[in-house]
C-alpha positions as CSV (number, residue, x, y, z in Angstrom):
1,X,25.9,147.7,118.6
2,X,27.7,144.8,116.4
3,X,30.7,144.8,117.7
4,X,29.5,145.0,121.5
5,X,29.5,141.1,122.0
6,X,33.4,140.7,120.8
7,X,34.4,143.5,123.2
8,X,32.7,142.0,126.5
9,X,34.3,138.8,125.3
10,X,37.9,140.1,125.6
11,X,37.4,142.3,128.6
12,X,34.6,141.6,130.7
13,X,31.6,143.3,131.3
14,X,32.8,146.0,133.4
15,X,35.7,147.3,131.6
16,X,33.3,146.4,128.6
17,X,30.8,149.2,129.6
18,X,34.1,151.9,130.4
19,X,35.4,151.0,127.3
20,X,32.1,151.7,125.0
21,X,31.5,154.8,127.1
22,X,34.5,156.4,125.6
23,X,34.6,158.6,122.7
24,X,34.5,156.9,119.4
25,X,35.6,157.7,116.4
26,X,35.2,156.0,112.5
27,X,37.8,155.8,110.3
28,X,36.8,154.9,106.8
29,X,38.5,152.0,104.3
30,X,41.9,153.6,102.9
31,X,42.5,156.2,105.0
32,X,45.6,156.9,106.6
33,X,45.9,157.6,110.4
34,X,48.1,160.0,111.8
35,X,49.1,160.5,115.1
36,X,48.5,163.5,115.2
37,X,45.1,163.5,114.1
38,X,44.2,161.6,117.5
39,X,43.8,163.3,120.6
40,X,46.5,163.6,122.9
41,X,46.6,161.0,125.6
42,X,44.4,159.0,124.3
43,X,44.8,155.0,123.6
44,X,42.9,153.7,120.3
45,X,41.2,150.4,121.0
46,X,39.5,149.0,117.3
47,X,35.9,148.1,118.3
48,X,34.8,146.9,114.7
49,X,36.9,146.8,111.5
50,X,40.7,146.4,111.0
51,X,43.7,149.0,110.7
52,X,47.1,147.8,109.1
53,X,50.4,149.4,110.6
54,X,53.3,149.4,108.4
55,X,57.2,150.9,107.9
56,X,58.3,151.5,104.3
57,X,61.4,150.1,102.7
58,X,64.2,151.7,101.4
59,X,62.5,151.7,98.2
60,X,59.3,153.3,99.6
61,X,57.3,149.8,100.1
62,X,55.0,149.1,102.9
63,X,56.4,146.3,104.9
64,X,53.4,145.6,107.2
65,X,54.4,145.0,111.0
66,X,51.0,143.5,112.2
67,X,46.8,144.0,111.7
68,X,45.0,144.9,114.4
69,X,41.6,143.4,114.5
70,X,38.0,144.2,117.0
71,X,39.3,144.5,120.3
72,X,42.8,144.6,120.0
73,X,45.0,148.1,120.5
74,X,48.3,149.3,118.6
75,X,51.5,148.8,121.2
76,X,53.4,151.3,119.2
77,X,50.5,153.7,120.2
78,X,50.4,153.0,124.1
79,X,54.2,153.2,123.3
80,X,53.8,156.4,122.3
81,X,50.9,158.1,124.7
82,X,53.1,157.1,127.3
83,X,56.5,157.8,126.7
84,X,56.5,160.3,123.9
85,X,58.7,158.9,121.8
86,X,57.8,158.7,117.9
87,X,58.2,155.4,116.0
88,X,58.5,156.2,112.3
89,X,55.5,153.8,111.2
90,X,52.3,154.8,109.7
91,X,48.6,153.4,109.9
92,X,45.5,152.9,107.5
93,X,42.4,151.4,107.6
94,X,41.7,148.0,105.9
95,X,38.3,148.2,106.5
96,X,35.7,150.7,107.9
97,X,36.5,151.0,111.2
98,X,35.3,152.2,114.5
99,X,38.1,152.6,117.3
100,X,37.0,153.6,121.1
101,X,39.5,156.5,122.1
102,X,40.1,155.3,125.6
103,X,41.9,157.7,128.3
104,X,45.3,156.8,129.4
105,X,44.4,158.5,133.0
């Protein structure tokens, strides 16, 4: 796959292989991602493509907090998989995108 080269880069070939042995899922350009629509416990890990995370203003603006890019995760997520709390932000994709849905166990 593509985006298997970046991935070993970042984590080494071990955590590599776990990693890409998780369940995948693609996310296509423009679409919103909801928390809820992820399964529970899980910790999203973008293998190819780019997701935007973003607040809105108090005139309904997105005010982007940060891109996350091929192997990179969302904090607010792990934040959130881990401590339940919810963090009024929302997600979309920039571009295609594939994420690995990695286990938090």
């Amino acid at each position: 796959m593509q985006y298997t080269k970046n991935i070993v880069e970042q984590f080494g070939q071990k955590l590599s292989d776990e990693i890409l042995a998780c369940q995948t899922g693609n996310i296509p350009a423009g679409a919103q991602i909801c928390e809820k629509d992820l399964p529970k416990g899980v910790i999203p890990i973008v293998l190819n493509g780019q997701i935007k995370v973003y607040r809105k203003d108090s005139k309904d603006n997105d005010v982007l907090i940060y891109n996350i890019d091929a192997a990179q995760s969302c904090i607010i997520s792990i934040d959130q998989t881990f401590s339940k709390k919810q963090i009024p932000t929302f997600a979309s994709a920039n571009l295609d995108t594939i994420v690995a849905l990695v286990p938090k166990e």
